[in-house]
FIMILUM-850193 format. One record per residue (C-alpha): x, y, z. Coordinates in Angstrom, 3 decimals. Each point is the difference from the previous one (the first is absolute). Layout:
N
[[X,Y,Z]] ...
***
This chain:
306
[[-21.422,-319.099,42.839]] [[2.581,-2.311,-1.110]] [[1.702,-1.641,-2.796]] [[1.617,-3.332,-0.516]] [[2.656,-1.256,-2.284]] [[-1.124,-2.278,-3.514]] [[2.906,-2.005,-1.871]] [[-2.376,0.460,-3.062]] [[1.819,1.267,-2.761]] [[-2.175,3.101,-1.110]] [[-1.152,0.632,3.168]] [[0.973,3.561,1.732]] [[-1.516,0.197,3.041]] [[-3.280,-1.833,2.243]] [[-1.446,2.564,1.996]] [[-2.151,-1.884,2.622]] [[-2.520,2.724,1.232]] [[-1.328,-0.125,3.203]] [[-3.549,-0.682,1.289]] [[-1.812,3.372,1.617]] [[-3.125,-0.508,1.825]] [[-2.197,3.443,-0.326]] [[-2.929,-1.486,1.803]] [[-3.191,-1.784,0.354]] [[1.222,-2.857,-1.997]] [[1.741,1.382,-2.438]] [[3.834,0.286,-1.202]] [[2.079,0.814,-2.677]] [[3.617,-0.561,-1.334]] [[1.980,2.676,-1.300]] [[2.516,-1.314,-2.186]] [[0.760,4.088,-1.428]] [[1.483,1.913,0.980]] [[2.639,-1.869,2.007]] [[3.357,0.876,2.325]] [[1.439,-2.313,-3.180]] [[-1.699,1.394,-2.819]] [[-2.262,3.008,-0.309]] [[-0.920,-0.731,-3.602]] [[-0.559,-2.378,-3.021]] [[-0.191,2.419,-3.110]] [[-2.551,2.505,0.783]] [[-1.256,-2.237,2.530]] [[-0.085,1.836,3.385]] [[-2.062,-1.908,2.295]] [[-1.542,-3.512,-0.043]] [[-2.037,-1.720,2.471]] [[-2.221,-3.098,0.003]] [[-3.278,0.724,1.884]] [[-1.482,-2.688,2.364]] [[-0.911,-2.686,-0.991]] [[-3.023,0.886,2.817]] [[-2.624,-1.406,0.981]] [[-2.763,2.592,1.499]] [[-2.727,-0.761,2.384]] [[-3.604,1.467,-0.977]] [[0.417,3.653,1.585]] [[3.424,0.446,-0.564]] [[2.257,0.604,-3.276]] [[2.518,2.379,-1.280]] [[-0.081,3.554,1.084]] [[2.905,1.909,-1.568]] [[-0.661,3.942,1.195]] [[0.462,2.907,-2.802]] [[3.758,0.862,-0.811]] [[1.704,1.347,-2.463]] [[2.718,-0.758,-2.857]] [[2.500,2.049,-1.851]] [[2.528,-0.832,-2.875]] [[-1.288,-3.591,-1.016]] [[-2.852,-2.220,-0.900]] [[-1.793,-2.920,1.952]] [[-0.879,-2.742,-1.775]] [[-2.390,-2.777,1.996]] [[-0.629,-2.846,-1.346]] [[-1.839,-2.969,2.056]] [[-0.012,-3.386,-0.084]] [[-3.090,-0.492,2.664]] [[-2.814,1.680,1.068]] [[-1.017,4.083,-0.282]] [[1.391,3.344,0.830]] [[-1.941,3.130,-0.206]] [[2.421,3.006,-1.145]] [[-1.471,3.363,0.732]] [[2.637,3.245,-1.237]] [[0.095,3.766,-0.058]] [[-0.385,0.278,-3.775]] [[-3.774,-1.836,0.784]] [[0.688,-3.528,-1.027]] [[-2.056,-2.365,1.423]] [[0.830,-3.482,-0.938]] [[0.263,-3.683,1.306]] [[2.674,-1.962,-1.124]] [[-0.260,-3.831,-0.904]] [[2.344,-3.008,-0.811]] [[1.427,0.636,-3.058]] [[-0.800,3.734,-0.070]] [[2.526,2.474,-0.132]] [[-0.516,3.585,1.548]] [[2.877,2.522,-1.156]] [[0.411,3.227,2.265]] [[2.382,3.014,-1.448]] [[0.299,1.824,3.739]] [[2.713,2.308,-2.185]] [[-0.208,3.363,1.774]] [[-2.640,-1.748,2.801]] [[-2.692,-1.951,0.354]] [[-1.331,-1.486,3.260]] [[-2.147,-3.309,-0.186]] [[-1.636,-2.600,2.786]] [[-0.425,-3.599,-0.247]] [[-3.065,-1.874,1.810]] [[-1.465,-2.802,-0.061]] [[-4.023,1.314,-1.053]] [[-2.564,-0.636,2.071]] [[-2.119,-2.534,-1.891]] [[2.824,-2.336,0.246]] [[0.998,0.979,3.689]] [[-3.734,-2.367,0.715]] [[1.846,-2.680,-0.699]] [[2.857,-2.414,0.489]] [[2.831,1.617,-2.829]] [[3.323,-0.621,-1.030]] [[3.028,2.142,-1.415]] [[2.935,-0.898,-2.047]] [[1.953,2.350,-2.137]] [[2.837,1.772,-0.997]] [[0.532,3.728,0.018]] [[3.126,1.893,-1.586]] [[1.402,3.054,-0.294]] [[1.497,1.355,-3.327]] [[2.165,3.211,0.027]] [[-0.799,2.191,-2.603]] [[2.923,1.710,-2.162]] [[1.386,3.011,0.918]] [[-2.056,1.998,-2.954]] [[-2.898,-1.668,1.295]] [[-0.077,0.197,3.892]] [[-2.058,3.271,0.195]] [[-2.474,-1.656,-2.406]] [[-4.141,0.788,0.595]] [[-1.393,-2.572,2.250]] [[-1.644,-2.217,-1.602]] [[-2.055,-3.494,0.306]] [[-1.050,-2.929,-2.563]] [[-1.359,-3.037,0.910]] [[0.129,-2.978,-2.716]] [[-2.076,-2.941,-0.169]] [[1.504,-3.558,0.205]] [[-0.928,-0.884,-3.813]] [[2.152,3.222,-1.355]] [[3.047,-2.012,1.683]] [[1.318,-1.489,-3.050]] [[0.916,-3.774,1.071]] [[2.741,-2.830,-2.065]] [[-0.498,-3.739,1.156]] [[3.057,-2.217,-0.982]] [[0.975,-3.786,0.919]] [[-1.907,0.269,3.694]] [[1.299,3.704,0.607]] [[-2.525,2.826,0.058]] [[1.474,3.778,-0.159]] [[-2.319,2.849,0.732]] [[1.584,3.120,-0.888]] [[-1.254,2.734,2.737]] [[2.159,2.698,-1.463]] [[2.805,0.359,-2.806]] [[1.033,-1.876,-2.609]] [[1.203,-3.531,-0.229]] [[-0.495,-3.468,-1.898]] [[-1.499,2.202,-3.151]] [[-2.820,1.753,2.149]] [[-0.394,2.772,1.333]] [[-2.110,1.237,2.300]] [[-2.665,3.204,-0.427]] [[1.091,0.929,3.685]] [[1.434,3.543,-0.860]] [[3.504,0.430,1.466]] [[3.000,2.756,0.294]] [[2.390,-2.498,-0.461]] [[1.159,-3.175,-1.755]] [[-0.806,-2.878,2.434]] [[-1.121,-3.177,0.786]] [[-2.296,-1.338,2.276]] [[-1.732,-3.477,-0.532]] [[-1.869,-2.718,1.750]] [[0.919,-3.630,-0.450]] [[-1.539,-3.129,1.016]] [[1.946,-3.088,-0.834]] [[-0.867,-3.726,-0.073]] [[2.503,-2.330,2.040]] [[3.307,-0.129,-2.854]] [[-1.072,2.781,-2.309]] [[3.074,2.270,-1.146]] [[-0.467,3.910,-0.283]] [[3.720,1.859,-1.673]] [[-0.901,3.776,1.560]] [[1.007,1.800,-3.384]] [[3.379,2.350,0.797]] [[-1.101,3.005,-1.575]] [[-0.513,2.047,3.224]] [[3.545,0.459,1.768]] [[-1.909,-0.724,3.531]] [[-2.198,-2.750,0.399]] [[-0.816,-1.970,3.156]] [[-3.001,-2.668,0.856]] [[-2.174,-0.608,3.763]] [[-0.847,-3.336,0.408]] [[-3.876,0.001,1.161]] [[-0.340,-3.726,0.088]] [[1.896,-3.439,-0.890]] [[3.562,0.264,-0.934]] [[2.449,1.110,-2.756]] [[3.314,-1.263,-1.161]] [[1.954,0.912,-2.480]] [[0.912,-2.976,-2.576]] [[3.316,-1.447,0.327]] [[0.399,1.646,3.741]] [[-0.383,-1.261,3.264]] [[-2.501,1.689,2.028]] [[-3.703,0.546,0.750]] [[-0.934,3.845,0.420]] [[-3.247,-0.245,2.546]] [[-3.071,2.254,0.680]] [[0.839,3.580,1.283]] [[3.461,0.596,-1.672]] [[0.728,2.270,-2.365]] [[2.595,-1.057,-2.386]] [[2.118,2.480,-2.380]] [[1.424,-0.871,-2.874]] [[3.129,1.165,-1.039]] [[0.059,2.874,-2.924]] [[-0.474,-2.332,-3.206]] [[0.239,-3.128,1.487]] [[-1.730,-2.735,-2.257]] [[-1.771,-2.579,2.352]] [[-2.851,-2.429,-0.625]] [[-2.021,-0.140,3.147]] [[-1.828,-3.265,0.957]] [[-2.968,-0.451,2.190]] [[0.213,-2.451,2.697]] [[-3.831,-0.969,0.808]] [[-2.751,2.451,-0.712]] [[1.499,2.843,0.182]] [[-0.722,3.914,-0.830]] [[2.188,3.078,0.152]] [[0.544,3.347,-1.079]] [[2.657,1.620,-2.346]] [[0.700,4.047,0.426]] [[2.915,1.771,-1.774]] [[1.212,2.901,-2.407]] [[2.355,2.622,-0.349]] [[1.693,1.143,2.911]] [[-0.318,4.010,0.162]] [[3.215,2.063,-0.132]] [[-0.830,2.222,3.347]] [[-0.258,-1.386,3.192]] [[-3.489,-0.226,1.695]] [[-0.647,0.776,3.449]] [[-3.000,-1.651,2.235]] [[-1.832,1.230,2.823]] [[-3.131,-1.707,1.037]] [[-2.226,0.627,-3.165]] [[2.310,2.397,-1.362]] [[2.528,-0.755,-3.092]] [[1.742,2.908,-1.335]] [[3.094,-0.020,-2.042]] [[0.599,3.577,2.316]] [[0.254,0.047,3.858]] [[-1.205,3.546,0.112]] [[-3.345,-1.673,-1.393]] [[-0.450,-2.602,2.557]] [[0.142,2.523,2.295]] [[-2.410,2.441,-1.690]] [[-2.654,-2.936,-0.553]] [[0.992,-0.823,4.321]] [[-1.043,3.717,0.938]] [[-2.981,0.170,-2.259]] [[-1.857,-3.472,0.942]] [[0.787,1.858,4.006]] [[-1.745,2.890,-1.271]] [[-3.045,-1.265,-1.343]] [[0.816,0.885,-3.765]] [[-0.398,-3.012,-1.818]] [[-3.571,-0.373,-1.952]] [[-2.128,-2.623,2.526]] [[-2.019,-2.793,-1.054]] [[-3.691,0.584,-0.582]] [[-2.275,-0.502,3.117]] [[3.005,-1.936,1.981]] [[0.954,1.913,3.309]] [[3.010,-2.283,0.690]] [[3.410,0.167,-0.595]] [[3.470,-1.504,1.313]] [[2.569,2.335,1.677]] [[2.964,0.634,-1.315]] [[2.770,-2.036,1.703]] [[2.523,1.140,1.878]] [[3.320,0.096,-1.902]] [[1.939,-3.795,-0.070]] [[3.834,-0.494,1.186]] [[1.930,0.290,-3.166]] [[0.140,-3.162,-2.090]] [[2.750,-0.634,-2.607]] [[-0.609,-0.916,-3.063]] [[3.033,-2.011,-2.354]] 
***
């Protein structure tokens, strides 16, 4: 993980994440969190899934694990994942779906490719983030929704396209139920359309999926794979350079520090390490007719965090 300077007035860091392979074809970036930054509002964790390209036979085989303290929101931009999780929910997820998961106190999900599609050639291309859940809020039920792609309320202006996954922005707002005031949208942008990211959230960052971005009256292109933060109310009107799409996150930053561990976010230490001992024990709820699970790692060298 790395970052690299911008001159562009606004700008307050490029995070450029790195690319991980996990196997059989397919690889993710992980933009959040970072050794630079470990959050963008109550944005924990970010990653860009594939894109992958699966032979017939093969596809995505993500083994049960659990959550505490935050909410995964996936969101895809090709092909089909089949979420199973310990509260019952069976459900595949499409382009332009959104499927919501409260883990609060713990839940403990998989993600496969099903079998009907595993006959096949597929593909996968996505985005998956993580979104710490307020203090009051991180011993929540477990819960699940899954929303359709034509309950994603949509605004289509001079050759830009915003699809508001989560939050409020532009005058919509979405019906994705969250514990926190957010944003999290989906642009696609013809070659010179303008987008000004509105500066009511103090944290607010965009991840380049394709084309390019500059800002007008700057110098510079920001590329595919970076993750550009904006400074707190910095007023910028972002231009695409070619067909280009991205994705906005931001919000309020929360007043307590949050600690990470694997799939763990807890605004208390003592809880990681409660939620550590009970996934060794066995005393999470399991998935429904799934026999698998992932191990918990072994603990990582410190990382600091600015």
């Amino acid at each position: 993980m790395s970052i690299r300077s911008s001159d562009v007035e606004g700008v307050e860091q490029v995070i450029l994440p790195p690319t991980r392979d996990l196997g059989d074809g397919f690889s993710v970036r992980r933009a959040l969190p970072s050794a630079h930054r470990r959050m963008v509002g109550p944005f924990i964790f970010f990653d860009q899934m594939g894109p992958a390209a699966f032979r017939g036979g093969d596809g995505l085989d993500v083994r049960p694990h659990p959550h505490i303290g935050l909410a995964t929101v996936t969101y895809l931009l090709e092909g089909e994942i089949l979420h199973r999780d310990s509260v019952g929910s069976v459900q595949p997820i499409r382009p332009g779906e959104v499927n919501w998961m409260t883990a609060g106190s713990g839940i403990v999900h998989s993600e496969r490719t099903a079998p009907e599609l595993r006959a096949a050639n597929s593909a996968l291309f996505g985005l998956q983030t993580w979104i710490a859940l307020p203090a009051r809020d991180e011993e929540a039920e477990a819960d699940f929704a899954h929303y359709k792609a034509d309950a994603i309320p949509v605004t289509e202006d001079a050759g830009t396209r915003l699809t508001l996954i989560a939050g409020q922005s532009d005058g919509l707002v979405s019906p994705v139920k969250t514990f926190s005031d957010l944003v999290y949208a989906d642009l696609v942008m013809a070659d010179g359309a303008r987008y000004r990211p509105g500066v009511e959230h103090i944290e607010r960052a965009f991840y380049v999926i394709s084309g390019g971005i500059d800002v007008v009256g700057q110098t510079g292109i920001f590329a595919p794979g970076e993750l550009v933060v904006l400074k707190p109310g910095a007023e910028v009107i972002l231009r695409a350079v070619g067909a280009t799409r991205l994705m906005l996150i931001g919000g309020e930053p929360f007043p307590e520090e949050r600690h990470i561990y694997w799939n763990f976010v807890s605004s208390r230490q003592e809880r990681i390490e409660q939620a550590k001992a009970d996934w060794r024990a066995d005393r999470f709820a399991r998935v429904p007719d799934e026999s698998e699970f992932i191990p918990l790692p072994p603990d990582p060298k410190p990382v600091v965090y600015p």
